[in-house]
C-alpha positions as CSV (number, residue, x, y, z in Angstrom):
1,X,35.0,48.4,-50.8
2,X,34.0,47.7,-47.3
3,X,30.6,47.4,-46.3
4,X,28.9,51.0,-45.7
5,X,27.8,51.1,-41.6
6,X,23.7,52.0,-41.5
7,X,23.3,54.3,-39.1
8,X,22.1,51.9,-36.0
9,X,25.5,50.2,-36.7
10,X,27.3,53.5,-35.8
11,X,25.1,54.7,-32.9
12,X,25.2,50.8,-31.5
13,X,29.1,51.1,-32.0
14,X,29.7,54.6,-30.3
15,X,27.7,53.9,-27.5
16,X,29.7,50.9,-26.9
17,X,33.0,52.6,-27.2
18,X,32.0,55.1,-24.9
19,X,31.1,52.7,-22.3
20,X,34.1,51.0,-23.2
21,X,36.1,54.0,-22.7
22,X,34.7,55.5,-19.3
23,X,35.1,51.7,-18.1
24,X,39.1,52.5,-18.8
25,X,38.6,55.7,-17.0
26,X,36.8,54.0,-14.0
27,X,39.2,51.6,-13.4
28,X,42.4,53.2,-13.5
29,X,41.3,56.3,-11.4
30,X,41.7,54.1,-8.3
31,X,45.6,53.5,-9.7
32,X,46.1,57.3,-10.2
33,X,44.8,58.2,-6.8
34,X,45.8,55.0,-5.1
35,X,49.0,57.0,-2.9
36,X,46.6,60.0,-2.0
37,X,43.3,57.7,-0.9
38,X,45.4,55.4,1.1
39,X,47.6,58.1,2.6
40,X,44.2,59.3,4.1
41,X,42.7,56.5,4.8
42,X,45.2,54.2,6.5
43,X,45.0,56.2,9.7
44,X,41.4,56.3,9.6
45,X,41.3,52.4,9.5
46,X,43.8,52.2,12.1
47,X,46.7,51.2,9.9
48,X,50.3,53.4,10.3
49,X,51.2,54.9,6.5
50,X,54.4,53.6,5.0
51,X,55.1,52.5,1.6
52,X,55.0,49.0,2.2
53,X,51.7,49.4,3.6
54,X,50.3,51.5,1.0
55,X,51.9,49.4,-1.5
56,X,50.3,45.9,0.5
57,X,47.0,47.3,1.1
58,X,46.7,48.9,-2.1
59,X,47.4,45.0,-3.5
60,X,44.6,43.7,-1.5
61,X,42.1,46.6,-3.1
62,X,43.2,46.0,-6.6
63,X,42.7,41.8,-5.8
64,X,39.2,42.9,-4.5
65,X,38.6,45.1,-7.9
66,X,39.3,41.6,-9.9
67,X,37.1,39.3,-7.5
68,X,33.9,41.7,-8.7
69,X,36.0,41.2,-12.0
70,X,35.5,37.4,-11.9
71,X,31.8,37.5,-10.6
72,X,31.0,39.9,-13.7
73,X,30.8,36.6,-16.0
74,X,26.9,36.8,-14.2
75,X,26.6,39.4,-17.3
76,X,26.6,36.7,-19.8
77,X,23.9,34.6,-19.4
78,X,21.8,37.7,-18.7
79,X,23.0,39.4,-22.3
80,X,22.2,36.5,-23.9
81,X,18.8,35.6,-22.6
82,X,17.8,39.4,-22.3
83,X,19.7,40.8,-24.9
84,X,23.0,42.8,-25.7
85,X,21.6,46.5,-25.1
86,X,20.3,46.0,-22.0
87,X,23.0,44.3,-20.1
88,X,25.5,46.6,-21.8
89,X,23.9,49.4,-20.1
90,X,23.0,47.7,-17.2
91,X,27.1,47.1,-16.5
92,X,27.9,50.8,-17.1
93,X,25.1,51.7,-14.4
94,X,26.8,49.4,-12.1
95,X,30.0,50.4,-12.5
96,X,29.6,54.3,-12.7
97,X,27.1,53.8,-9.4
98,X,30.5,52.2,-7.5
99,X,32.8,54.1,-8.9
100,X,31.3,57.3,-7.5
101,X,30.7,56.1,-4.1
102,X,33.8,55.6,-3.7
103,X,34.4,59.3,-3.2
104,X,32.7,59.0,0.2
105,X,34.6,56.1,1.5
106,X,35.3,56.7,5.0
107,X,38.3,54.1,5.7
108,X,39.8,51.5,3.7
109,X,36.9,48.7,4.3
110,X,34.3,50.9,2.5
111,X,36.6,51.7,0.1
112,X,37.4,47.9,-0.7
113,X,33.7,46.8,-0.8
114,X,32.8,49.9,-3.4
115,X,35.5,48.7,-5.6
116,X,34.4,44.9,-5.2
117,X,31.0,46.4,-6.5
118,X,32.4,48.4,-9.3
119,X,34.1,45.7,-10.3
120,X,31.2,43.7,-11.2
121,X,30.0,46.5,-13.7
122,X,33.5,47.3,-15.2
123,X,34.7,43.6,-15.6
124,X,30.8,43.1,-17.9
125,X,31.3,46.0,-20.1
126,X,34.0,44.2,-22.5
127,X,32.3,40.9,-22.8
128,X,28.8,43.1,-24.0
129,X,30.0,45.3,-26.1
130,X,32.5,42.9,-27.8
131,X,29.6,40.5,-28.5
132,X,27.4,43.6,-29.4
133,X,29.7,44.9,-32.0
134,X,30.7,41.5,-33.4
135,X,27.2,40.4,-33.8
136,X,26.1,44.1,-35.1
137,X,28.7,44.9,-38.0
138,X,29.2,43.6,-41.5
139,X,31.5,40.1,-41.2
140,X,34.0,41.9,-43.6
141,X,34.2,44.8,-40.9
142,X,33.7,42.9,-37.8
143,X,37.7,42.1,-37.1
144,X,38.9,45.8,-37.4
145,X,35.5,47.3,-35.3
146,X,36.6,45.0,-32.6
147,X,40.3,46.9,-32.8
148,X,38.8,50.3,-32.6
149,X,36.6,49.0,-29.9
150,X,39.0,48.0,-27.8
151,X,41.1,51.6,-28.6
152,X,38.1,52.9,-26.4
153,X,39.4,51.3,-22.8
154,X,43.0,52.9,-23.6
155,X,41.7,56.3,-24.5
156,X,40.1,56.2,-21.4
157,X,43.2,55.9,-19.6
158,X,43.9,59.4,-21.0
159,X,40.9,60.7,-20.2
160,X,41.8,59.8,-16.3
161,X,45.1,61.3,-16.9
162,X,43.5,64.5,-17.7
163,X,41.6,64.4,-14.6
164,X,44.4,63.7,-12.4
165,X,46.5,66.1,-14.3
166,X,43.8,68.9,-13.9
167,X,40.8,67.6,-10.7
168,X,43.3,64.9,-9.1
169,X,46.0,67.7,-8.9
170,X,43.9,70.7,-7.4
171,X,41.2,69.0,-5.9
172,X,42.2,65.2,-4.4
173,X,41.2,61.9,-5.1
174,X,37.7,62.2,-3.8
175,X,36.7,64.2,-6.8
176,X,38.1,62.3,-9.5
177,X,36.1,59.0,-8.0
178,X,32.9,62.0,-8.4
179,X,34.1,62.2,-12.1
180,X,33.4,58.3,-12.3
181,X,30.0,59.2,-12.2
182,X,29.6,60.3,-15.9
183,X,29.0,57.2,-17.3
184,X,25.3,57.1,-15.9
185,X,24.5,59.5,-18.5
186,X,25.4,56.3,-21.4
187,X,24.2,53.9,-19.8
188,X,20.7,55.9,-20.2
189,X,21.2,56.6,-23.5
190,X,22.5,53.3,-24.8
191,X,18.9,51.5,-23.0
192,X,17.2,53.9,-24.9
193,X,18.7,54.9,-28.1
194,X,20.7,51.4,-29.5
195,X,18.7,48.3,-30.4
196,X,19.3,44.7,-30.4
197,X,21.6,43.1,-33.0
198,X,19.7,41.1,-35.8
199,X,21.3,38.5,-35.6
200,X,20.8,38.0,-31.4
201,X,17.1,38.8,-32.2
202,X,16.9,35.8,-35.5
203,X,18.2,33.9,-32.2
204,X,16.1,35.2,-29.4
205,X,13.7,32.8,-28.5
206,X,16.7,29.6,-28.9
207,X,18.7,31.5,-26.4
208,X,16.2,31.8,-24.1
209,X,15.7,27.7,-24.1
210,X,19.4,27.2,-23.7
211,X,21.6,27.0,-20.4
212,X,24.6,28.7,-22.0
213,X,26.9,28.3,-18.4
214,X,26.1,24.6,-18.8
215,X,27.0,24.4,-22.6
216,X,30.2,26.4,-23.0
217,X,31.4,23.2,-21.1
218,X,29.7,20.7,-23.5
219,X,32.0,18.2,-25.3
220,X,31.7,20.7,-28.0
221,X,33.2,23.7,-26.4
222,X,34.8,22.6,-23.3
223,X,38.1,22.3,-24.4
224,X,38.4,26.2,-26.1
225,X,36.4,27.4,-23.2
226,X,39.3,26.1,-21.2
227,X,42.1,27.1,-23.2
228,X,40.5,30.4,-23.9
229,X,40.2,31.5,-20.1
230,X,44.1,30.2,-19.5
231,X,44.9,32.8,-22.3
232,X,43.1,35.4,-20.7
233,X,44.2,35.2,-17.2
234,X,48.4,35.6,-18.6
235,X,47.1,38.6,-20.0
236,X,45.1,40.3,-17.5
237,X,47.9,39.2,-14.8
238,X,50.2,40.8,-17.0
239,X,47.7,43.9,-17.5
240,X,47.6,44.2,-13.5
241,X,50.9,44.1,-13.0
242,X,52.3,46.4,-15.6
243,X,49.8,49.1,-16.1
244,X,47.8,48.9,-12.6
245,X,51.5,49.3,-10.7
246,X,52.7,51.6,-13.7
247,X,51.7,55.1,-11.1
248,X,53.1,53.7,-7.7
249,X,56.2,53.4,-10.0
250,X,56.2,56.7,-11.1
251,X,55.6,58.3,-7.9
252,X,58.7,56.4,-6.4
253,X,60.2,57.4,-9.3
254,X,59.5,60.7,-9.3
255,X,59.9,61.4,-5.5
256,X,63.0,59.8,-5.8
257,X,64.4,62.4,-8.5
258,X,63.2,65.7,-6.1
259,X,59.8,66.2,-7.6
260,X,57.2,67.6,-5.1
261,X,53.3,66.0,-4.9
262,X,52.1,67.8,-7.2
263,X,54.8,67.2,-10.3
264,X,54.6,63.7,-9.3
265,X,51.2,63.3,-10.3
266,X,51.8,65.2,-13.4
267,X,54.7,63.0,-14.2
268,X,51.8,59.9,-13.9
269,X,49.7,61.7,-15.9
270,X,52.4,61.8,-18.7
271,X,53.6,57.9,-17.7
272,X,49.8,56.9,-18.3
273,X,49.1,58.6,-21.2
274,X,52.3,57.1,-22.9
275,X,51.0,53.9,-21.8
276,X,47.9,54.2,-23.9
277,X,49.2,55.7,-26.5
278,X,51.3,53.0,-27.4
279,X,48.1,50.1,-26.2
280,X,45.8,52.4,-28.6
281,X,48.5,52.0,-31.8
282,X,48.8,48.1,-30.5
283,X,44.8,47.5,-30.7
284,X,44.5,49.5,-34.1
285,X,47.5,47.0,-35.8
286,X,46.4,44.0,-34.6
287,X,43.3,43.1,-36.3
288,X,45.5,43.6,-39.9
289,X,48.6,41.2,-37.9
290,X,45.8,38.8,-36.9
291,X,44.4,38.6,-41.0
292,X,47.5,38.0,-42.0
293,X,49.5,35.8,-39.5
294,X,46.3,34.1,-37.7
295,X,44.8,34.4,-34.2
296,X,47.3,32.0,-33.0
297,X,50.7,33.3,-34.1
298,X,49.5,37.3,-33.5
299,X,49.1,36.7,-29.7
300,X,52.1,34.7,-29.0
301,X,53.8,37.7,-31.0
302,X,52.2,40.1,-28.6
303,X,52.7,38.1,-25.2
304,X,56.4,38.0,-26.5
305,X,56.3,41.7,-26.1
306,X,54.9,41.6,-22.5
307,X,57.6,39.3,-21.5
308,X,60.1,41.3,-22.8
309,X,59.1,44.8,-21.9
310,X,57.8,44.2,-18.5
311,X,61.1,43.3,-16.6
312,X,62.8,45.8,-18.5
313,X,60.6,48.6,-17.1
314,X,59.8,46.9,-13.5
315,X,63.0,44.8,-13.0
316,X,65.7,47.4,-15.0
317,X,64.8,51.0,-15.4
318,X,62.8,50.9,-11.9
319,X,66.1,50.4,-10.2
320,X,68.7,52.6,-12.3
321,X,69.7,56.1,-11.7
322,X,68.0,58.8,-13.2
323,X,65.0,55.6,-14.3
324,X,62.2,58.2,-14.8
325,X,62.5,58.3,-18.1
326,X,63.2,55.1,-19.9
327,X,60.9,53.9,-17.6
328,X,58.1,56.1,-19.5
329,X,59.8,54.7,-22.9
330,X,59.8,51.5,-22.1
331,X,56.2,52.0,-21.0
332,X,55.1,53.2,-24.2
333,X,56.2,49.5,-25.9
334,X,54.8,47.6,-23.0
335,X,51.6,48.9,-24.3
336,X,51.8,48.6,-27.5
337,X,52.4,44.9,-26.7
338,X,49.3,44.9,-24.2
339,X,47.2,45.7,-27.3
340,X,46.9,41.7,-27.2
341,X,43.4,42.1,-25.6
342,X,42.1,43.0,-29.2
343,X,42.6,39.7,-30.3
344,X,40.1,38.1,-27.8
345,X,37.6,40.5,-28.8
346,X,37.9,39.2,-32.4
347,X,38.8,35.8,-31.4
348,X,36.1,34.7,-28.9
349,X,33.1,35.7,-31.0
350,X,34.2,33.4,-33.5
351,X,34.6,30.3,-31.6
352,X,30.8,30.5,-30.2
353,X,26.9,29.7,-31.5
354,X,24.9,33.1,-31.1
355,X,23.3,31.6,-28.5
356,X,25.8,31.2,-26.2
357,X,28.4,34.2,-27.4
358,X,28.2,36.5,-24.6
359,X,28.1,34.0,-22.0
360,X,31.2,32.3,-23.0
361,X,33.1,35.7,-23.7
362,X,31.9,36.6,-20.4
363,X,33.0,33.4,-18.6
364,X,36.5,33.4,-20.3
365,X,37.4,37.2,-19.7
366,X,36.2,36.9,-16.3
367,X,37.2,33.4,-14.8
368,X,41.2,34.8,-14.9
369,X,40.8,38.0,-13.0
370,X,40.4,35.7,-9.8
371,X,43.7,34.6,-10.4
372,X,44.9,37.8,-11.1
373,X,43.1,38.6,-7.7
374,X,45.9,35.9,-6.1
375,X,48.4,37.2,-7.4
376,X,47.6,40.4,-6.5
377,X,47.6,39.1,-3.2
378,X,50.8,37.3,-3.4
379,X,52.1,40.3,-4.9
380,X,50.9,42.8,-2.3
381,X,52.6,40.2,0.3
382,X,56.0,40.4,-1.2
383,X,56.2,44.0,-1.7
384,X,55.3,44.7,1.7
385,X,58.1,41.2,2.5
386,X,60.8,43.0,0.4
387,X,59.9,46.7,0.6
388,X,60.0,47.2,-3.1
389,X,57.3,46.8,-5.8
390,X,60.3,46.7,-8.9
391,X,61.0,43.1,-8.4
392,X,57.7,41.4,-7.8
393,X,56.4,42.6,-10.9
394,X,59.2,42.2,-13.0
395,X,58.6,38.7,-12.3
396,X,54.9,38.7,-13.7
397,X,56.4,39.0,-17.1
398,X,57.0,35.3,-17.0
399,X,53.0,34.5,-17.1
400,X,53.3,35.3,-20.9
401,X,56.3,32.8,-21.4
402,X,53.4,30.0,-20.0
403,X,50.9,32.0,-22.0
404,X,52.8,31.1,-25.2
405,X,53.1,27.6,-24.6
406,X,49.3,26.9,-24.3
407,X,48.6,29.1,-27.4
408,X,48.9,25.5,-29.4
409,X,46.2,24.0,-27.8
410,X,44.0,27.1,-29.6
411,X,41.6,26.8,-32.1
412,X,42.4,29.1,-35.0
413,X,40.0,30.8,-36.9
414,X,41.5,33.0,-39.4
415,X,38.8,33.3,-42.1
416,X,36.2,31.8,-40.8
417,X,33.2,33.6,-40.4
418,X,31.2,34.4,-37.3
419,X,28.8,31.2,-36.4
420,X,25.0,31.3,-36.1
């Protein structure tokens, strides 16, 4: 029988999946309404709408939505000297604050430096409540509460297709960044109503003696601090190509088979929610793959699956007649294979000391996304070079064949129990 949850264990646990959840909402509002914004916009900034603008300039946003992304690893020395509560609702302020200013960007430089802010609160939310709900729950729990955590981002990529399939459609993209305003309400709640894990406070007063940025890169962690934030910027290039350029798609797509504005966003809505359907059924089979097969062996298994599935939706059913939908189907396997980000939130706890857990989860899921800022860059400059965004991101699928070569140099821990 698994161990029963007390009831701080399931208050800590749904306040973190909330947060976890309205994160998901946050950040893939701006994909949803990225055609819409810019199409105002552009000519306010002085910039002529076409495609390849839209599609360059919308590059540049999403690569400044990953640099706050990168400076959000600032989260984990403060969770870990302060404690897991507080910065976990000090990262949902931040990023339901940005995300709701956004609605009163006035050209396409406010608009970039709101999401550069948000990005700093979204890109903290995984690494605190990952190292909250490892450090809260019973060890024999911990590996499948970290799968249903991480169900919470993808479920809120429905709850932003709802939005844009009811506010986005009727009422624009300036309300649904207003809707990105909700999570303010949590964050309040979770200061308030969740306390600290025991086994961060049994630890309290070490962590606040230790320099946890200087020791993830001690002789003892360097090399899996290293390895582990190769690992996770494959997967979040592979996350911002596929699902971040998964609406642009659809539009074209869409447009391209008659549809008027309006049945285009509705076909989105339906694109996005298949995506996260299939990430949600990815993130809830992992944890049992990864007890049985290993850390290791599960994520090249899942990386194999965004290799695959990526060119076929981006590079094949982009381009072909009538693509609309198996592009969709193909979508809803590229997600399930894009549930790969559940095994980091198993995996990293388990390689760190208390002490030093959120700031190295922090560090590794953060230190990637200013890659994935580059190539959002190059990305953004090829599309607007070749006038298509099919290609270029078909390519990105080949980050997981690297990815799978530096799995190897990996330290398993399949059985192991989470360190002190």
């Amino acid at each position: 029988m698994p161990t029963k949850l007390n009831r701080q264990q399931i208050t800590g646990f749904w306040a973190a999946w909330t947060g976890w959840t309205l994160d998901g909402m946050d950040s893939v509002i701006y994909a949803l309404v990225l055609a819409p914004a810019l199409t105002e916009l552009l000519p306010r900034s002085g910039i002529e709408v076409t495609p390849a603008h839209v599609g360059y300039i919308g590059s540049v946003m999403f690569a400044l939505f990953l640099v706050g992304w990168g400076c959000a690893f600032v989260w984990g020395p403060v969770a870990d000297h302060f404690g897991r509560t507080k910065a976990l609702a000090a990262t949902i302020l931040v990023y339901a604050l940005f995300t709701g200013a956004s609605a009163f960007a006035q050209n396409v430089w406010e608009l970039g430096a709101f999401r550069l802010l948000a990005g700093i609160g979204v890109g903290g939310e995984w690494a605190m409540a990952g190292t909250y709900i490892a450090e809260a729950w019973p060890e024999d729990r911990r590996a499948m509460g970290a799968g249903y955590l991480q169900t919470g981002y993808y479920f809120g990529f429905f709850v932003a297709a709802a939005l844009n399939y009811t506010v986005g459609a009727h009422y624009g993209w300036r309300a649904m960044f207003l809707c990105g305003l909700v999570p303010v309400v949590v964050s309040v709640l979770t200061l308030f109503k969740v306390r600290e894990p025991p086994r961060w406070k049994a630890h309290e007063a070490e962590a606040k003696q230790s320099h946890p940025l200087v020791e993830i890169f001690s002789p003892k962690y360097r090399r899996r601090t290293i390895v582990n934030a190769a690992l996770l910027s494959v997967a979040i290039i592979g996350l911002w190509a596929g699902a971040v350029y998964e609406p642009a798609a659809i539009t074209t797509l869409a447009k391209r088979a008659g549809m008027d504005t309006q049945m285009a966003a509705k076909m989105v809505s339906l694109g996005t929610g298949t995506l996260s359907l299939g990430t949600i059924l990815g993130c809830l089979s992992l944890p049992m793959i990864a007890d049985r097969l290993g850390r290791k062996k599960t994520l090249a298994l899942f990386f194999a699956g965004m290799m695959v599935t990526i060119p076929l939706a981006f590079g094949w059913a982009f381009y072909v007649e009538r693509g609309l939908v198996p592009f969709i189907i193909v979508l809803f396997f590229m997600g399930f294979a894009g549930g790969n980000f559940t095994t980091f939130s198993i995996w990293l706890p388990e390689q760190y000391d208390t002490r030093v857990r959120a700031t190295a989860f922090a560090f590794s899921t953060s230190i990637g996304r200013f890659l994935g800022a580059g190539v959002n860059f190059a990305l953004g400059a090829i599309v607007l070079r070749m006038g298509t965004l099919g290609t270029p991101i078909a390519w990105t699928g080949a980050a997981f064949a690297i990815g799978i070569l530096i799995i190897p140099f990996a330290l398993e821990t399949k059985g192991e129990r989470l360190p002190a």
